[in-house]
TORRO-809342 format. One record per residue (C-alpha): residue number from 0; residue in one letter; x, y, z. Coordinates in steps of 0.2 Angstrom, whole numbers, plus 2048, in hexadecimal, padded with zeros to 3 digits. Layout:
BEGIN
PT,num,residuo,u,v,w
PT,NUM,A,X,Y,Z
...
END
This chain:
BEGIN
PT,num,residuo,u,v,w
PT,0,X,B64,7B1,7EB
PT,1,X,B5D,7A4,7E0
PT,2,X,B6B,79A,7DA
PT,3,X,B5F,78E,7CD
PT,4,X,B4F,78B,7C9
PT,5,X,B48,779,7C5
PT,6,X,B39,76F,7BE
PT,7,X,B30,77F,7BA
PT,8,X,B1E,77B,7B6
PT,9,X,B0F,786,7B0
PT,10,X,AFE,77B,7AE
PT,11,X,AF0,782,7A4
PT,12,X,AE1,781,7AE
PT,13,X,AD4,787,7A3
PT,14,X,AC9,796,7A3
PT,15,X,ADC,7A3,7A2
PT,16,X,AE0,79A,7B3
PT,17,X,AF2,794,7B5
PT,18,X,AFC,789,7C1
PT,19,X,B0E,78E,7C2
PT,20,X,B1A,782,7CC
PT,21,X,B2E,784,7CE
PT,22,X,B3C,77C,7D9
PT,23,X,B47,78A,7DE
PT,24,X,B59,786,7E6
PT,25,X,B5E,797,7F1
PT,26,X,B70,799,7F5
PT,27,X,B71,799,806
PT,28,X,B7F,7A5,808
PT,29,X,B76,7B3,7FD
PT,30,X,B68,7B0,808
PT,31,X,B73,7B4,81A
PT,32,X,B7B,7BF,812
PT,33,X,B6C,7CA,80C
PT,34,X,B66,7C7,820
PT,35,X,B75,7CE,826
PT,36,X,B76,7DD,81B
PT,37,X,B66,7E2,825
PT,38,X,B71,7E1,837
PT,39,X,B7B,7EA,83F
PT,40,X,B8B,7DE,83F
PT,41,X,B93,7E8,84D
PT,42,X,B85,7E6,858
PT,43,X,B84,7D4,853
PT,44,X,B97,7CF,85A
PT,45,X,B93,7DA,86A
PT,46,X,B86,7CE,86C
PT,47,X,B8F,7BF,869
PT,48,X,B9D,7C3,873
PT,49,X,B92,7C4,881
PT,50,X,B8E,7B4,87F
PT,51,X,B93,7A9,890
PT,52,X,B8C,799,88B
PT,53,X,B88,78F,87C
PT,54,X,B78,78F,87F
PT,55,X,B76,7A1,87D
PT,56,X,B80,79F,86B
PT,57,X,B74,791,869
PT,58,X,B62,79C,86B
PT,59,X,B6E,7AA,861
PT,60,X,B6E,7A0,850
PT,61,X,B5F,799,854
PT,62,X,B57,7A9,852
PT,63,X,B60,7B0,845
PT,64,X,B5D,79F,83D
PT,65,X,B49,7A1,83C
PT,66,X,B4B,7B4,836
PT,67,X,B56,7AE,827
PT,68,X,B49,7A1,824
PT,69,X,B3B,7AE,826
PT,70,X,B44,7B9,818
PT,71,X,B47,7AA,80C
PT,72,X,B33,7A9,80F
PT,73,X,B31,7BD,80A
PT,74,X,B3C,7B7,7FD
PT,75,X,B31,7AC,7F6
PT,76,X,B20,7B5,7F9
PT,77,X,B28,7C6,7EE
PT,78,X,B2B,7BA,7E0
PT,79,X,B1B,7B3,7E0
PT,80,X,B16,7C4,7E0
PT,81,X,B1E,7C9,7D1
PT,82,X,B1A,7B9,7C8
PT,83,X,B07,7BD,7C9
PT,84,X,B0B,7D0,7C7
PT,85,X,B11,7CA,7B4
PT,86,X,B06,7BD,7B1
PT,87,X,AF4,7C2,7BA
PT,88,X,AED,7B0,7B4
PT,89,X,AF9,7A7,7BF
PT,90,X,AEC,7A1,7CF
PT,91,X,AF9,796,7D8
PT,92,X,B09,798,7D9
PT,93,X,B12,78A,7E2
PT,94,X,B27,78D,7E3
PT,95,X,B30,780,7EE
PT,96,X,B42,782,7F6
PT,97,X,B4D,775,7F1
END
């Protein structure tokens, strides 16, 4: 899901405590496409086809857009996770999205 990682930076702050910074550019279609692995497609296209205006299409992807955006977050929080997991003297961990 990560395609690269950039301007990756661990600051010694003394006393065993460390600040770890990264730039991380997520591949958008990895991202949807581990979304839609979790749907049932099927129902997805009922759903669509029912669609009689495009504002309901509109509130659709709008939806589906925040939940993709709310994973990418998981994402990002379970690598955090790790990172601190491995390396216990990490205190902040700050990963940006490019």
């Amino acid at each position: 899901m990560i395609r690269a990682i950039h301007d990756v930076k661990g600051i010694d702050m003394g006393n065993s405590l460390v600040r770890y910074k990264a730039e991380m550019d997520f591949d958008g279609r990895e991202l949807t496409r581990s979304y839609l692995d979790k749907q049932d497609l099927n129902e997805l296209l009922k759903v669509v086809k029912s669609f009689q205006s495009t504002e309901e299409l509109e509130q659709f992807l709008l939806n589906h857009g925040e939940n993709i955006v709310d994973l990418m977050g998981g994402e990002i929080d379970r690598i955090e996770m790790k990172l601190r997991k491995k390396f216990p003297e990490i205190r902040h961990c700050d990963l940006e999205i490019l």
